[in-house]
C-alpha positions in Angstrom: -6.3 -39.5 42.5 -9.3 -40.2 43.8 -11.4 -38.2 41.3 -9.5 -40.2 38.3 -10.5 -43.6 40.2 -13.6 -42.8 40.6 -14.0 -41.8 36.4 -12.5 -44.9 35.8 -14.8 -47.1 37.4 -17.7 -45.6 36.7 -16.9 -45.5 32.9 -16.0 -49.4 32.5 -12.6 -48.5 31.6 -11.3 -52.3 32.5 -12.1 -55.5 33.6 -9.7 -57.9 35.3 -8.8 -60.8 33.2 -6.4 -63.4 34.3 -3.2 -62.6 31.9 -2.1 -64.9 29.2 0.7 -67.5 29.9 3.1 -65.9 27.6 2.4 -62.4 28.4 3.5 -59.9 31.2 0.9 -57.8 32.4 1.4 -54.3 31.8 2.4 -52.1 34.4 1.0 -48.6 35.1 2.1 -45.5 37.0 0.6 -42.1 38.1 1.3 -38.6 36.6 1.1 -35.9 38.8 0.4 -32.0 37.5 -0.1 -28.8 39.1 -2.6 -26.4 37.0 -2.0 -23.2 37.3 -4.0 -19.9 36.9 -3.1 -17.0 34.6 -1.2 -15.1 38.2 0.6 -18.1 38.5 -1.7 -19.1 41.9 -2.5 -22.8 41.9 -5.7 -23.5 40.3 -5.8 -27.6 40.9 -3.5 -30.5 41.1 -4.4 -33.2 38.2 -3.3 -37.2 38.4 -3.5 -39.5 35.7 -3.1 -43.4 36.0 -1.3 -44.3 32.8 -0.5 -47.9 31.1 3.6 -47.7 30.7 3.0 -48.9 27.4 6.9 -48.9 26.5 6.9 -52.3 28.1 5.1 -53.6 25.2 6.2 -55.7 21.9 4.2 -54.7 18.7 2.9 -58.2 17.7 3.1 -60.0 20.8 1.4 -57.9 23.4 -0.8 -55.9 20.8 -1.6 -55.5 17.3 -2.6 -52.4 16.6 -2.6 -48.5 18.2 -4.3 -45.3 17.6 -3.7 -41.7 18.4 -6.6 -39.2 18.7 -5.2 -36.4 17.7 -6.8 -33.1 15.8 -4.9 -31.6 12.3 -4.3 -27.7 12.4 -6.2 -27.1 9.2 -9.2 -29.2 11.2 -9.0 -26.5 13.6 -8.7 -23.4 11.2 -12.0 -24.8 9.3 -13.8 -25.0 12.2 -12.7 -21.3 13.4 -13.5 -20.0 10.0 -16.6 -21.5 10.0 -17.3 -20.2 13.4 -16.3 -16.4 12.2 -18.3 -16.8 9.1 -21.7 -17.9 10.7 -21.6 -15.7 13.8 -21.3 -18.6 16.3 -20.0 -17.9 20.1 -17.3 -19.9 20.6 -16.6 -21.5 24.3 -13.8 -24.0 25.6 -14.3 -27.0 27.3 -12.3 -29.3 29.3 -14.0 -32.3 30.0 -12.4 -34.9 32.8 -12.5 -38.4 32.0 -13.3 -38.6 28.4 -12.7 -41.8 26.9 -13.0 -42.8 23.1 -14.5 -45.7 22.2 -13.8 -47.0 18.8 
């Protein structure tokens, strides 16, 4: 938890605003996750602090979402491409990435 706190912070994620008078602020919980190596031995335990956006009216407490999210055929082009030129290809997992748009 501390680790995701910490990420948080230092990214600028939020700043504390008083709340409007006709909105509730939006409450937030934490997800817990145990990762777990290919033997099945516990490689790291994972939290997330996450806005429980359900509590929100399209209109009134927002106007607009987005998804990141990645198509298949994005994927296959990028693999083909990756077989045609040669390239190594590595995975990464990065921790606190945010997208700003």
């Amino acid at each position: 938890m501390s680790n995701e706190l910490t990420g948080l912070m230092q990214h600028g994620t939020w700043k504390l605003v008083p709340p409007p008078n006709h909105c509730k602020p939006v409450g937030y919980k934490w997800v817990f996750r145990v990762k777990r190596k290919v033997d099945g031995s516990v490689d790291r335990f994972k939290a997330r602090l996450v806005a429980k956006g359900y509590n929100q009216h399209p209109g009134l407490d927002y106007k607009e979402s987005s998804s990141p999210v990645v198509k298949l055929a994005t994927i296959r082009t990028v693999l083909t491409i990756v077989v045609i030129q040669g390239w190594i290809l590595r995975q990464l997992d990065v921790n606190n990435a945010f997208l700003h748009s």
